[in-house]
C-alpha positions in Angstrom: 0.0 0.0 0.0 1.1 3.6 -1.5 -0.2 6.0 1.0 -0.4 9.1 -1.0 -0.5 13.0 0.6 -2.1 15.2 -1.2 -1.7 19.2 -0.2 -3.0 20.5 -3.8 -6.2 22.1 -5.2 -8.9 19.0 -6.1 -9.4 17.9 -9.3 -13.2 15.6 -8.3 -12.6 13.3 -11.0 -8.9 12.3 -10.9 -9.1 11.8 -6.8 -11.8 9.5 -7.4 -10.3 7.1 -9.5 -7.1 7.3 -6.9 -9.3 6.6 -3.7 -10.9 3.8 -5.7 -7.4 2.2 -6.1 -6.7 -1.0 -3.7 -2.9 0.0 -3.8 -3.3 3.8 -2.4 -4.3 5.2 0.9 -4.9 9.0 -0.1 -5.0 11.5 2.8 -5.7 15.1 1.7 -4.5 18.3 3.6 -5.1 21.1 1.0 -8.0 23.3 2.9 -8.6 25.6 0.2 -9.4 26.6 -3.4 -6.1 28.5 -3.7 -3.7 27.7 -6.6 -0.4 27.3 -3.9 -1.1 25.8 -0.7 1.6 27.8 1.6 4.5 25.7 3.3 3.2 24.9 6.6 3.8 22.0 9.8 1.4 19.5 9.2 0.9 16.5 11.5 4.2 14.8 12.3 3.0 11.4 12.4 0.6 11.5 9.3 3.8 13.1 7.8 5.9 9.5 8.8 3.8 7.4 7.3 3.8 9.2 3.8 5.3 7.8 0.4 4.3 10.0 -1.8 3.8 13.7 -1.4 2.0 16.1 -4.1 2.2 20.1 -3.1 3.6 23.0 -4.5 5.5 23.9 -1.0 7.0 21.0 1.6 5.6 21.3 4.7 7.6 22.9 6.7 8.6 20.1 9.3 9.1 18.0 6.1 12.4 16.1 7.7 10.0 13.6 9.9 9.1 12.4 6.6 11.1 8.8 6.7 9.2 6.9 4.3 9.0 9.5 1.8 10.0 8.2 -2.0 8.8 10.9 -4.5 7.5 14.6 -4.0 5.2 15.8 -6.6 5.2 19.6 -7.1 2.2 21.4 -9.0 4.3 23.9 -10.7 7.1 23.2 -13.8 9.4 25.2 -11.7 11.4 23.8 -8.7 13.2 26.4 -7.0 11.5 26.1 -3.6 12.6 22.5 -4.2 16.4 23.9 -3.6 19.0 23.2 -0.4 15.9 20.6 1.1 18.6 17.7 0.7 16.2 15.7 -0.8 18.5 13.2 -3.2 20.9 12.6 0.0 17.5 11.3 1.5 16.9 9.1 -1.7 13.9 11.3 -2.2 13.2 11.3 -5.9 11.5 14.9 -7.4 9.1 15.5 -10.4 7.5 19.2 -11.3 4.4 19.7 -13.3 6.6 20.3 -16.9 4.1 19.9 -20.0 0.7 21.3 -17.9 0.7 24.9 -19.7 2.7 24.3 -22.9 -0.2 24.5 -25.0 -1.9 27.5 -23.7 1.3 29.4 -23.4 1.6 28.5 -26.8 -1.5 30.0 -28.1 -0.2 33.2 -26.0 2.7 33.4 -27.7 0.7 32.9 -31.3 -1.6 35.7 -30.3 1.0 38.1 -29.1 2.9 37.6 -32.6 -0.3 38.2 -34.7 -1.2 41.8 -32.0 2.5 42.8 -31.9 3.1 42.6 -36.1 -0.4 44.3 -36.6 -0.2 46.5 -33.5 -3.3 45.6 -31.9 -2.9 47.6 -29.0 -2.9 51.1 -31.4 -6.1 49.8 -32.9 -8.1 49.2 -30.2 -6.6 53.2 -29.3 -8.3 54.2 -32.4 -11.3 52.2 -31.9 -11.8 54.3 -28.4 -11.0 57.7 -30.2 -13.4 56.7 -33.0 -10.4 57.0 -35.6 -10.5 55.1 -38.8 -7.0 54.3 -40.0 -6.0 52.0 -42.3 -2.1 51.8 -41.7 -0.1 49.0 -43.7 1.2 47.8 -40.4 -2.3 47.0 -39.2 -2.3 45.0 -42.5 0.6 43.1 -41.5 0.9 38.9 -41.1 3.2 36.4 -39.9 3.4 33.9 -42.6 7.3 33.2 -43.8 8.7 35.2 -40.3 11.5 33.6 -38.7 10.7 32.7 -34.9 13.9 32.5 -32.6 13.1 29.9 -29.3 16.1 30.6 -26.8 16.1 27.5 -25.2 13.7 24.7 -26.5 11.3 22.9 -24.1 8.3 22.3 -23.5 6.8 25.9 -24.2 9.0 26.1 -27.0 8.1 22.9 -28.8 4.8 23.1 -28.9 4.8 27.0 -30.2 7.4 25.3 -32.9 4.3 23.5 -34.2 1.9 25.9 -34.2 4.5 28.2 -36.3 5.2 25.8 -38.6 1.3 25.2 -39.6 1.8 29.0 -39.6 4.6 29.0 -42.5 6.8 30.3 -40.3 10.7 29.2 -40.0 11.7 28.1 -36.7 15.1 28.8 -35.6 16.5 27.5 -32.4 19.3 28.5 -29.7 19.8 26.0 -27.0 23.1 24.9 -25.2 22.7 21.7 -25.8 21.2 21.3 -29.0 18.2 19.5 -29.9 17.4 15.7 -28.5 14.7 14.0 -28.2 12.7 14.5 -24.6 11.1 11.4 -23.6 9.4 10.5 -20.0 8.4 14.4 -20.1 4.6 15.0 -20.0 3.2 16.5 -23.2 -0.8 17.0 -23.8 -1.2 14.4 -26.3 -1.2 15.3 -29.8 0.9 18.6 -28.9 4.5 19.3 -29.0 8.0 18.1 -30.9 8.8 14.9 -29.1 11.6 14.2 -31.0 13.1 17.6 -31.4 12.4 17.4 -35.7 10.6 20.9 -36.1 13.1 22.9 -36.1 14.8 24.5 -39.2 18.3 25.5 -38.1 19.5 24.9 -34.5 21.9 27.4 -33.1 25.5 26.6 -30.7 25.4 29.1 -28.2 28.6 30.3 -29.5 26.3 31.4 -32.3 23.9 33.5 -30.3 25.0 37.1 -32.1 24.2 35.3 -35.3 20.8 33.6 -34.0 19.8 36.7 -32.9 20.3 38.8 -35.7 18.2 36.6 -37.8 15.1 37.0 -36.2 11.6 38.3 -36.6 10.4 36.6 -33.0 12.7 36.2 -30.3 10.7 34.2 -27.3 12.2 33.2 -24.6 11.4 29.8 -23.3 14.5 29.1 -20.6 14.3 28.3 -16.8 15.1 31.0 -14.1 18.4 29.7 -12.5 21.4 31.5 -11.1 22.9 30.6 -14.8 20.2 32.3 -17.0 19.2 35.5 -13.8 19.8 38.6 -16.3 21.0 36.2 -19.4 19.4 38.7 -21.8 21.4 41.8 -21.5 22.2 45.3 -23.6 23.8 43.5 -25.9 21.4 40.8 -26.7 18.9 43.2 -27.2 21.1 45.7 -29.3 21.6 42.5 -31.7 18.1 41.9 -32.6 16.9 43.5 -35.5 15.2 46.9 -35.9 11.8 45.3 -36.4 11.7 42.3 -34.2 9.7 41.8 -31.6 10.7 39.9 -27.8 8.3 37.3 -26.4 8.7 36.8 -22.6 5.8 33.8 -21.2 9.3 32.5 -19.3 10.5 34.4 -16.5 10.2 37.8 -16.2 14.7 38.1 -14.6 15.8 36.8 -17.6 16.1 40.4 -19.2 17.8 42.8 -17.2 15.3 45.2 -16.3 17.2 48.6 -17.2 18.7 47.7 -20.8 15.1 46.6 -21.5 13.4 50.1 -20.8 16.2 52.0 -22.6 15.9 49.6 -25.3 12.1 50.0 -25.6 12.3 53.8 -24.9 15.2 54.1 -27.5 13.3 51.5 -30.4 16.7 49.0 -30.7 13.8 46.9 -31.7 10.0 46.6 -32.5 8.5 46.0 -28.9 7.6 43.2 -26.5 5.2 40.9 -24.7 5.5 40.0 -21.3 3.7 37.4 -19.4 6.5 37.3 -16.5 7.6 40.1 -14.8 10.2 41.7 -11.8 7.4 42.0 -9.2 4.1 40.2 -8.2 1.8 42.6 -8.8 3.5 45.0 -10.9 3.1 48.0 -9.3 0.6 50.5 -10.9 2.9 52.9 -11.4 6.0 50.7 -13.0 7.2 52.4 -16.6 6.7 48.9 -18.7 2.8 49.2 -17.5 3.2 53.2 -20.5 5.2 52.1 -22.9 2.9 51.9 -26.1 5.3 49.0 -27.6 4.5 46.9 -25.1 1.3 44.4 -24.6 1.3 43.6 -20.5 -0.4 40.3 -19.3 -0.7 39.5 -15.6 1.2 35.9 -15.8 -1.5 34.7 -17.5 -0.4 32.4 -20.3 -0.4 29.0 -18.8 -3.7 29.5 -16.2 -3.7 27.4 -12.9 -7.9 29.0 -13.2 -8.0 27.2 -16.9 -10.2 23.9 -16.9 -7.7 21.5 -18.8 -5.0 22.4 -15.7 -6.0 20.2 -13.0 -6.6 17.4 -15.3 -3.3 17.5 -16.6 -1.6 17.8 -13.6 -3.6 14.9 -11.8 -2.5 13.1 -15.1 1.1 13.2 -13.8 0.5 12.5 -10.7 -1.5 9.1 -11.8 0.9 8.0 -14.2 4.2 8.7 -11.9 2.8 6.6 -9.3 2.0 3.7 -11.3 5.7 4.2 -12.6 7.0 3.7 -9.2 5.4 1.4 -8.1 6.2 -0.6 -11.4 10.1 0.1 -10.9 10.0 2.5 -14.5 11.6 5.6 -14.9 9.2 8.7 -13.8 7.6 11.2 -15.4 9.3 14.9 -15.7 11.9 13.6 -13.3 14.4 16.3 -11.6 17.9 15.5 -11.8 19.7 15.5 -8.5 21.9 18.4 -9.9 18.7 20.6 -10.5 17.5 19.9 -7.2 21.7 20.6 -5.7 21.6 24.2 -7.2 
């Protein structure tokens, strides 16, 4: 018997069909409808007798948690996962990787279409009752060249919308392109086998990458390597009518080389989904700038109905993988969960 701690928000069906399981004792602690159940002690020994924990934060007292085998986190990134010591425990890790790919990817198709035909200025003239019938507003993406800096999950499933699109997908990743297998992808979506792209970039070729570009989106993980990877001169390299995609993390761009460049037009403008603060204060310069479309971190929704599906999916189908003895599902490396 799996006994099976769940600190999440509910998903009615997919709890169901776990409590009807013979092989699972499910215990739930999540008391509310938020998206992030806040680390917090819990019962020490209902902790002990846990194998399996899903949450987005440990509980605080988490190290009277013997048995434990696998934590389950809600989100695809794992930084409160850091300095916990959970591989010198033998505790194995898996985030929620795969859950919003597709909906970030239709944000990133819809910011392309309103960035090239400047949406934003039309729906000005719209509440000025102005009829202009600029070229720009004219404007498609067909036969553009999108730039993916890094090339995930995000990332490979935007790469096949584009190409249905006609547009060419260019790619800059450290590694190159492999194949990504045991990583959760809505079926149907996605480049499992890393094929879609057109040219695939070393990062000793980022000037050149860059440079090429109609689309630059950003699609990397926050981490003390990437923090402010996007700098002055990564920006000053794009070209005069590109546009910057950011549905990633908003510290990836250094903050004040991104308002000059904005301010200054080194390139077309921008859409940001991730920001520098949670809110973003009222009165913060990006909120003015008339290049710019600002979302509220909204691209992948935790309030969208295919999200707790999805993520209950993983859950399901990492537990019948260890009990089985097979490899898991979006699986952290012990050196992703050392940083």
């Amino acid at each position: 018997m799996l006994n099976v701690m769940i600190d999440v928000r509910i998903d009615a069906a997919s709890i169901d069909r776990l409590q009807n399981r013979d092989d699972v004792n499910i215990t739930i602690t999540a008391v509310g409808e938020d998206d992030e159940e806040p680390a917090r002690e819990h019962d020490p020994a209902m902790l002990a007798e846990q194998d399996v924990l899903m949450c987005s934060y440990l509980p605080t007292n988490h190290e009277v948690m013997k048995r434990l085998k696998l934590v389950q986190i809600a989100s695809a990134g794992y930084s409160q996962l850091h300095g916990l010591g959970l591989p010198a425990r033998g505790v194995r890790a898996c985030n929620g990787s795969g859950v919003f790919d597709a909906s970030i990817a239709e944000w990133n198709v819809a910011m392309m279409i309103n960035l090239t035909r400047d949406l934003r200025q039309m729906i000005r003239n719209q509440d000025q009752g102005l009829w202009e019938r600029e070229e720009r507003f004219e404007s498609d993406i067909r036969e553009t060249t999108v730039g993916f800096w890094g090339y995930g999950g995000l990332a490979r499933q935007t790469a096949r919308l584009c190409k249905v699109m006609g547009q060419t997908v260019h790619v800059l990743a450290r590694e190159g392109v492999k194949p990504r297998h045991n990583t959760y992808v809505v079926p149907g979506t996605g480049d499992v086998e890393g094929t879609l792209p057109d040219r695939v970039f070393a990062i000793e070729q980022k000037d050149e990458f860059l440079q090429g570009l109609d689309f630059l989106i950003l699609a990397m993980p926050l981490n003390p390597a990437t923090e402010g990877i996007v700098g002055e001169a990564e920006l000053r390299a794009l070209p005069s009518h590109a546009f910057l995609l950011n549905p990633a993390r908003g510290p990836l761009v250094q903050l004040d080389p991104l308002l000059r460049a904005l301010d200054e037009h080194w390139f077309a403008g921008a859409a940001l989904d991730t920001h520098y603060h949670y809110p973003m204060p009222a009165d913060h310069p990006l909120w003015s700038k008339p290049n710019v479309i600002m979302t509220p971190h909204i691209s992948g929704s935790a309030r969208g109905k295919h999200y707790l599906p999805r993520l209950w999916s993983i859950l399901a189908e990492n537990i019948d993988r260890l009990i089985a003895g097979k490899p898991l599902m979006n699986e952290l490396t012990p050196e992703q969960l050392n940083q």
